[in-house]
Backbone as a ProteinNet text record, in pm:
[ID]
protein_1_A
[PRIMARY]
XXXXXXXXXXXXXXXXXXXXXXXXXXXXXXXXXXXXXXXXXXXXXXXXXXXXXXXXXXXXXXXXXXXXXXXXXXXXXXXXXXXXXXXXXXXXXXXXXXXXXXXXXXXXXXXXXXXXXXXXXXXXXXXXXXXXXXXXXXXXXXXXXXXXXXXXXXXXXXXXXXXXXXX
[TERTIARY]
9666.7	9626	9677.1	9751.3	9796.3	9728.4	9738.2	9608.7	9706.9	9691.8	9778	9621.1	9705.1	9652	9699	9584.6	9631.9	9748.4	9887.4	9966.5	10112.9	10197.9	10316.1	10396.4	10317	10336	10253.4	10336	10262.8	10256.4	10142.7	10131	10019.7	10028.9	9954.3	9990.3	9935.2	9975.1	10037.8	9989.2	10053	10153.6	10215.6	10345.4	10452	10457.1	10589	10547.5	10480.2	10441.8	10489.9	10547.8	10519.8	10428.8	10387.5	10250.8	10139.2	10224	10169.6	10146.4	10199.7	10134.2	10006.8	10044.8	9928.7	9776.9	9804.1	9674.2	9606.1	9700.2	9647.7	9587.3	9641.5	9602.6	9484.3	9478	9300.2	9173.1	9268.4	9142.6	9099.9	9198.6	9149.5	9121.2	9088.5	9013.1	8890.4	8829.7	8735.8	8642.6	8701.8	8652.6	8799	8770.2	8877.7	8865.6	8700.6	8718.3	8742.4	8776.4	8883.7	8939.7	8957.4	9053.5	9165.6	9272	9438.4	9379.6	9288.8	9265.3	9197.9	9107.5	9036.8	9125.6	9222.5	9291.3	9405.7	9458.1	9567.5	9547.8	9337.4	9271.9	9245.8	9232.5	9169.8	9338.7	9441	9555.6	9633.3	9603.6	9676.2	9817.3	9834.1	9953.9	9932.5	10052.9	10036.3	9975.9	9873.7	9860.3	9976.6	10031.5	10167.6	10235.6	10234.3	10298.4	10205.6	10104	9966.4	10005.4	9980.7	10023	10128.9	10218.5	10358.3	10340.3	10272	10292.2	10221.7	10116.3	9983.8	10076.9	10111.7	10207.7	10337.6	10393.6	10539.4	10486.1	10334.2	10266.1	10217.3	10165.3	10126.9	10228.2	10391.3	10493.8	10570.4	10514.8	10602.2	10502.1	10380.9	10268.9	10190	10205.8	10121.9	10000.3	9970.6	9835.4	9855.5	9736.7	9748.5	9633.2	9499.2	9400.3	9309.8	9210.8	9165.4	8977.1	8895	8813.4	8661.1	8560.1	8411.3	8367.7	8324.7	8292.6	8104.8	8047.9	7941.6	7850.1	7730.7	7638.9	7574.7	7606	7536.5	7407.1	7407.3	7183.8	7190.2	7181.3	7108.5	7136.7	7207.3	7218.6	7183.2	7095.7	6980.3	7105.5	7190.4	7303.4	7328.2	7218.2	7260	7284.2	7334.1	7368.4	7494.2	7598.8	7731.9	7769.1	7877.4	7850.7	8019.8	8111.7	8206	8208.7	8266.7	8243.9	8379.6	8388.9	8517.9	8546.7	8586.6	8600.3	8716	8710.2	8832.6	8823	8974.7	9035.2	9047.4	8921.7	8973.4	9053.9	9089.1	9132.9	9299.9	9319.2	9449.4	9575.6	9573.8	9681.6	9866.8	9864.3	10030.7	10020.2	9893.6	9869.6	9832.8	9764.8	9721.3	9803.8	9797	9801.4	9690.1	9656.6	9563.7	9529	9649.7	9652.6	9531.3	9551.5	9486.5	9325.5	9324.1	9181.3	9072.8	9179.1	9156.2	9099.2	9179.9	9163.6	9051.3	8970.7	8863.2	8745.7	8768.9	8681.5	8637.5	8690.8	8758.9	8680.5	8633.4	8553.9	8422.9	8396.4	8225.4	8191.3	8072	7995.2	7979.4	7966.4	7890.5	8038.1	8169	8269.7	8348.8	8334.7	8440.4	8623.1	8608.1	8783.5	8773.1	8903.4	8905.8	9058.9	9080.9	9245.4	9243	9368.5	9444.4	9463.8	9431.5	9485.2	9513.7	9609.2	9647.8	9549.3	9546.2	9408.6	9397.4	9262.2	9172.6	9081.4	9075.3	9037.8	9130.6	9083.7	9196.4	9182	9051.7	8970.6	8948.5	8910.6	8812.9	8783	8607	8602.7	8500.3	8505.3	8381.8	8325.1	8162.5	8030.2	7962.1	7870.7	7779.8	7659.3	7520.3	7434.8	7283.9	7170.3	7073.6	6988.2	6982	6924.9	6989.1	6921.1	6973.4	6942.6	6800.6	6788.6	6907.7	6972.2	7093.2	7196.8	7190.3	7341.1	7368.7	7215.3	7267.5	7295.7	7182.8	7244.9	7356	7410	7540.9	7648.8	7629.1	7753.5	7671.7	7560.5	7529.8	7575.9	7513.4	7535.4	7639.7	7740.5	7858.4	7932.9	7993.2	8099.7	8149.5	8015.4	8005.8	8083.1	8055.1	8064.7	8222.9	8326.9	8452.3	8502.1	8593.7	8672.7	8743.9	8733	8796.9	8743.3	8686.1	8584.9	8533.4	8584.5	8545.2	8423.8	8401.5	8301.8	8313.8	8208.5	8204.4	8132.2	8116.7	8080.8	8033.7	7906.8	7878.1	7867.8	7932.4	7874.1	7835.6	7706.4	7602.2	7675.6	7719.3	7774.4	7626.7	7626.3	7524.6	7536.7	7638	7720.9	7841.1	7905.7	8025.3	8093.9	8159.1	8211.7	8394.2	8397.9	8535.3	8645.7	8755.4	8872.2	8962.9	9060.6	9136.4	9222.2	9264.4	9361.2	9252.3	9068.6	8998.8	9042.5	9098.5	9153.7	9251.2	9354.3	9454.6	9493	9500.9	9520.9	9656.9
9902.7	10038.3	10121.2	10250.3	10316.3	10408	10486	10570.4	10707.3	10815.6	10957.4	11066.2	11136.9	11192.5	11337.3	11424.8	11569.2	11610.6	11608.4	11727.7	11680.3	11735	11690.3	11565.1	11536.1	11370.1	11264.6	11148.3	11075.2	10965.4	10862.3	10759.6	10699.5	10583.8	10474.1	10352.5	10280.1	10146.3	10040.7	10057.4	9951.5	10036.6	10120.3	10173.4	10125.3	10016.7	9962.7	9811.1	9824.1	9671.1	9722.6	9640.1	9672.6	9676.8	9749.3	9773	9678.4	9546.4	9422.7	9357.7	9341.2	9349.5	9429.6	9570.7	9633.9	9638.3	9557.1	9511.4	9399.9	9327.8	9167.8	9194.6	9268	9321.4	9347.1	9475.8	9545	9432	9341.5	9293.3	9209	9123.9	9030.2	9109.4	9199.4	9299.7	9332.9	9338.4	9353.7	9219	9086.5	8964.6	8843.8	8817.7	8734.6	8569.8	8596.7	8434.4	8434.7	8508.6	8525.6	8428.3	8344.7	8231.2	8294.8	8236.6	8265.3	8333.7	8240.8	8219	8358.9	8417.8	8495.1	8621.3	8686.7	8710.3	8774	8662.4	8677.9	8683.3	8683.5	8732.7	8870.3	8911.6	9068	9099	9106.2	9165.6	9145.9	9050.2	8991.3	8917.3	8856.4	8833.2	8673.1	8567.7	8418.7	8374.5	8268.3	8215.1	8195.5	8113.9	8069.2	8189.9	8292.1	8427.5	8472.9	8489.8	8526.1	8432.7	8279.9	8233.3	8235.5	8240.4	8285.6	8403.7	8510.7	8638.1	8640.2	8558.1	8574.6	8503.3	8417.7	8290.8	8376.3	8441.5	8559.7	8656.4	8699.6	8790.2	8744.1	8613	8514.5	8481.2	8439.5	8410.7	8552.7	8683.2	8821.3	8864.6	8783.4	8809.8	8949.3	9013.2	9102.4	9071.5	8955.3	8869.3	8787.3	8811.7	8719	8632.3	8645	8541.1	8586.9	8517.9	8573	8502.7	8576.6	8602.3	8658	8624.5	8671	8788.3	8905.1	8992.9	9003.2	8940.2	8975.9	9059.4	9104.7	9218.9	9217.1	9270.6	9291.5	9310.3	9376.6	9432.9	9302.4	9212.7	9104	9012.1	8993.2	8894.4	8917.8	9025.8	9090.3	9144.3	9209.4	9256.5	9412	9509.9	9660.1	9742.8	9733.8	9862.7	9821.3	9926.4	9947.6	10021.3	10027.4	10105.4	10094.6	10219.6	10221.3	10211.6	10135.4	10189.8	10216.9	10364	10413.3	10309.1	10260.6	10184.9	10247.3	10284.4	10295.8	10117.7	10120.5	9992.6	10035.9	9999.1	10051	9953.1	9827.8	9743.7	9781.3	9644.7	9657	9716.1	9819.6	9858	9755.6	9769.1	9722.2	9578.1	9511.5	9387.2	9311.1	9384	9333.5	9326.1	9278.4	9289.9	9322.5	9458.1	9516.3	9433.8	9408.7	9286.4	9170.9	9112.9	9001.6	9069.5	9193.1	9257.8	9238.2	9273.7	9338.4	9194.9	9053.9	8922.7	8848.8	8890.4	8901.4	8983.2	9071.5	9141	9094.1	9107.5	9060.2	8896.2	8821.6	8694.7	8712.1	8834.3	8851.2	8865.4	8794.5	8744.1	8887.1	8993.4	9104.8	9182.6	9204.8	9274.1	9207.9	9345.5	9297.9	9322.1	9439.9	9446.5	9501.3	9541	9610.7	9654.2	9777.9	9864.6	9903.3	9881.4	9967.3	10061	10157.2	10305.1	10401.1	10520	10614.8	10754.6	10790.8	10925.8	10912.3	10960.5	10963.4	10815.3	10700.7	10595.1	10520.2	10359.7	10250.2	10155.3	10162.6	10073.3	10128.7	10105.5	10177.2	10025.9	9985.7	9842.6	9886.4	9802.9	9832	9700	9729.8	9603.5	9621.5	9501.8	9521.8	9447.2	9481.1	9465.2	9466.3	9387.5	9373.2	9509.9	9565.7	9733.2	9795.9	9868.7	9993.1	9879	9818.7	9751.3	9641.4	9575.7	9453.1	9528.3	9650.5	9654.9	9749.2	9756.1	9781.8	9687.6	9616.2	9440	9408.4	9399.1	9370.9	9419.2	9573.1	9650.3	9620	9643.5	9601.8	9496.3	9385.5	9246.1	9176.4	9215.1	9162.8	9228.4	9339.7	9388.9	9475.6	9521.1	9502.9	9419.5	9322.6	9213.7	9150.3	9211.9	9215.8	9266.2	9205.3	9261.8	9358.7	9473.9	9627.4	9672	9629.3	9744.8	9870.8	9962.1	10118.2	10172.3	10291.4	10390.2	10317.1	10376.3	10398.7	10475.3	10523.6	10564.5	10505.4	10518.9	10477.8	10542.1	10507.8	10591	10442.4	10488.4	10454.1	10507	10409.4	10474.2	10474.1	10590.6	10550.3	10541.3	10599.8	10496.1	10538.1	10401.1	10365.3	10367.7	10461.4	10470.2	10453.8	10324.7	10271.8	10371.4	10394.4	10476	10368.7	10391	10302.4	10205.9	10247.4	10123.5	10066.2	10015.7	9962.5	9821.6	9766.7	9581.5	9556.6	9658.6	9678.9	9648.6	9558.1	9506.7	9561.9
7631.7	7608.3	7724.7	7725.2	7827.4	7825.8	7950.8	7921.5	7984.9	7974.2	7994.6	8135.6	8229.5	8259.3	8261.2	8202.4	8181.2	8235.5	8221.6	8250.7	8185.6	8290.5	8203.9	8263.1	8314.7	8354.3	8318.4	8234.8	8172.8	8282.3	8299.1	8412.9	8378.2	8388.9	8405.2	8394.1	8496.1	8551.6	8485.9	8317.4	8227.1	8157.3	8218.8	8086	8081.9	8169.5	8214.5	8059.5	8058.4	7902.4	7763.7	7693.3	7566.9	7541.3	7374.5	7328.3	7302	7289.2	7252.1	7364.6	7479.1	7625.8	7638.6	7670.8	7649.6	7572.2	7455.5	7421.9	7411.1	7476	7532.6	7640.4	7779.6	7857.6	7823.2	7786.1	7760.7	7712	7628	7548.6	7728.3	7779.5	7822.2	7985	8012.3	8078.3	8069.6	7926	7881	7911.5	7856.6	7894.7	7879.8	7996.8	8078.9	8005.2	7945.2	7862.8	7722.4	7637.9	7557.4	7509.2	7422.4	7361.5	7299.9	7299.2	7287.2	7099.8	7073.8	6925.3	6872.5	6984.4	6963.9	6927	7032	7055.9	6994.9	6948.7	6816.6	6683.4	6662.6	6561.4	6521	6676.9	6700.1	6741	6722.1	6728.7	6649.3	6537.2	6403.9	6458	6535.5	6562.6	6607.1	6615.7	6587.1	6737.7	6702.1	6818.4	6964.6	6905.2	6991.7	7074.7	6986.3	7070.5	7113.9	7097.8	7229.1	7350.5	7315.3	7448.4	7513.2	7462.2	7514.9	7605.7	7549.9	7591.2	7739	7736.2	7846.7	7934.6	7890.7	7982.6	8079.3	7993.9	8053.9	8154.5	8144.5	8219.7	8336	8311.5	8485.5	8548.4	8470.7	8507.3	8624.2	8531.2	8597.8	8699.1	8715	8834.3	8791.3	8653.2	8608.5	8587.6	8562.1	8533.4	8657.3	8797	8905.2	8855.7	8810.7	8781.2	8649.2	8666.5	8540.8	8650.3	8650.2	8714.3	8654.9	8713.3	8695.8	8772.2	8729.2	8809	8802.4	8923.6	8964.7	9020.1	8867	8920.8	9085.2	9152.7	9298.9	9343.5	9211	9212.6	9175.7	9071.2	8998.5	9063.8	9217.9	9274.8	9409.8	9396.4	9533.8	9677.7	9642.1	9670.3	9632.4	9592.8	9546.4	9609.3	9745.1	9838.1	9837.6	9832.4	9838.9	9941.3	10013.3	10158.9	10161.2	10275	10330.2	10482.5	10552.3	10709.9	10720.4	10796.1	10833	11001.5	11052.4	11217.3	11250.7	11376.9	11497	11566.7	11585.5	11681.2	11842.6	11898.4	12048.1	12111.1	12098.9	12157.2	12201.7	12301.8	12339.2	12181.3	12147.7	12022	12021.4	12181.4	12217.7	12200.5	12182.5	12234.1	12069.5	11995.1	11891.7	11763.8	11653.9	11500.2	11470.9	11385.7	11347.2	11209.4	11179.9	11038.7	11064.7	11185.6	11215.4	11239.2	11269.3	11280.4	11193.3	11048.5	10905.8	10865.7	10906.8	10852	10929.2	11007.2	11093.2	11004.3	10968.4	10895.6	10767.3	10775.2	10562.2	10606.3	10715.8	10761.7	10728.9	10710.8	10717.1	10615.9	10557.7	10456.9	10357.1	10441.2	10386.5	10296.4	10337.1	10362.3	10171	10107.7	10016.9	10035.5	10132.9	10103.9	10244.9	10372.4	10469.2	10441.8	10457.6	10443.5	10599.7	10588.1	10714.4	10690	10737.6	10688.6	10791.6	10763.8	10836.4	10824.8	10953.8	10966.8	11084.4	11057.1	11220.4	11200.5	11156.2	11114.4	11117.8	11150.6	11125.5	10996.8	11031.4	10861.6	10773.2	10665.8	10607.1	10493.9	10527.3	10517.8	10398.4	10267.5	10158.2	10192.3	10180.1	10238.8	10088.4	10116.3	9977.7	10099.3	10085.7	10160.9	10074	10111.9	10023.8	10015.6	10166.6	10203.8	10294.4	10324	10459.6	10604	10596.7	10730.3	10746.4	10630.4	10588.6	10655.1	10590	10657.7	10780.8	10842.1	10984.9	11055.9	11058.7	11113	11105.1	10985.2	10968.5	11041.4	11038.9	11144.7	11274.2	11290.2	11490.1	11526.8	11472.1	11491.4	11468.1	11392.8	11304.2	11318.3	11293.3	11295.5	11456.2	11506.7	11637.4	11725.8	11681	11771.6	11738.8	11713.7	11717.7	11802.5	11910.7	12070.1	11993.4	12047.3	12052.1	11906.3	11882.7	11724.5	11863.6	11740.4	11857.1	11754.7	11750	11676.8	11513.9	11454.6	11297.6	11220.2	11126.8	11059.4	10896.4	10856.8	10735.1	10661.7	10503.8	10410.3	10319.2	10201.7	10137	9995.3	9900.1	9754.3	9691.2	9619.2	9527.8	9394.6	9355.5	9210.9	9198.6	9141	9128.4	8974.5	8937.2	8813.4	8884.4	8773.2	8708.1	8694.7	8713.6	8652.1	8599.7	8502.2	8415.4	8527.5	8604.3	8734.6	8783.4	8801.5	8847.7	8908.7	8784	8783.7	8845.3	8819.7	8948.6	9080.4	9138.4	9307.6	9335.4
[MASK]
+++++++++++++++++++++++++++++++++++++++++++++++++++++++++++++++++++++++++++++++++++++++++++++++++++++++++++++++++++++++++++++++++++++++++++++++++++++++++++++++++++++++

């Protein structure tokens, strides 16, 4: 399924698929456990070329896994949080890469970007409360040689846009 955003530029992430890509894609987006069988029921088209097709897509690395996505509230996990971090450390001395792979260590931490600004991180946490995830940055993220200042922000909901699945 491609999806169009208002103007006179058409874009989105799957336009580069045929159409029949494109809705193998979606379906198995929707749910990743899906049988080939299921599949080529709900798209009318032969088993064998469903698998073929899924098969050409893991082969071209368009399909990297196929994966469970876990509720956060229902697994006593409902605070969502950003911390913006400065790197005070030696800059000439370090890989900020290796920083990011330090971070990205902690239990709490779903993703950390390098990014350009007035910020070096910008790290997404998932935490059980507000008291969880101060601990977490005092005690934990703190406690990384040359972690400088930060800043928190607290999501309080998270709505999907069509590139979500996207890495």
């Amino acid at each position: 399924m491609a999806y169009f955003v208002p103007s006179n530029r058409q874009f989105m992430p799957l336009d580069n698929l045929d159409a029949k890509d494109q809705r193998i894609v979606a379906l198995l987006r929707g749910d990743s456990r899906m049988t080939t069988q299921s599949i080529a029921d709900e798209l009318k088209m032969p088993r064998v070329t469903v698998h073929d097709r899924i098969r050409r897509l893991q082969e071209r690395g368009i399909i990297r896994r196929f994966t469970v996505q876990l509720d956060g509230g229902a697994i006593g996990w409902p605070l969502n949080g950003f911390i913006l971090a400065n790197w005070q450390g030696e800059r000439g001395l370090t890989d900020r890469r290796e920083i990011a792979e330090e971070i990205c260590a902690l239990p709490f931490v779903k993703s950390c970007h390098i990014v350009t600004g007035q910020w070096d991180f910008i790290i997404q946490v998932i935490a059980h409360d507000m008291e969880d995830l101060g601990d977490a940055i005092l005690d934990r993220l703190s406690s990384i040689e040359g972690m400088g200042h930060t800043r928190t922000m607290v999501s309080f909901y998270d709505f999907a846009g069509p590139a979500e699945n996207i890495a």
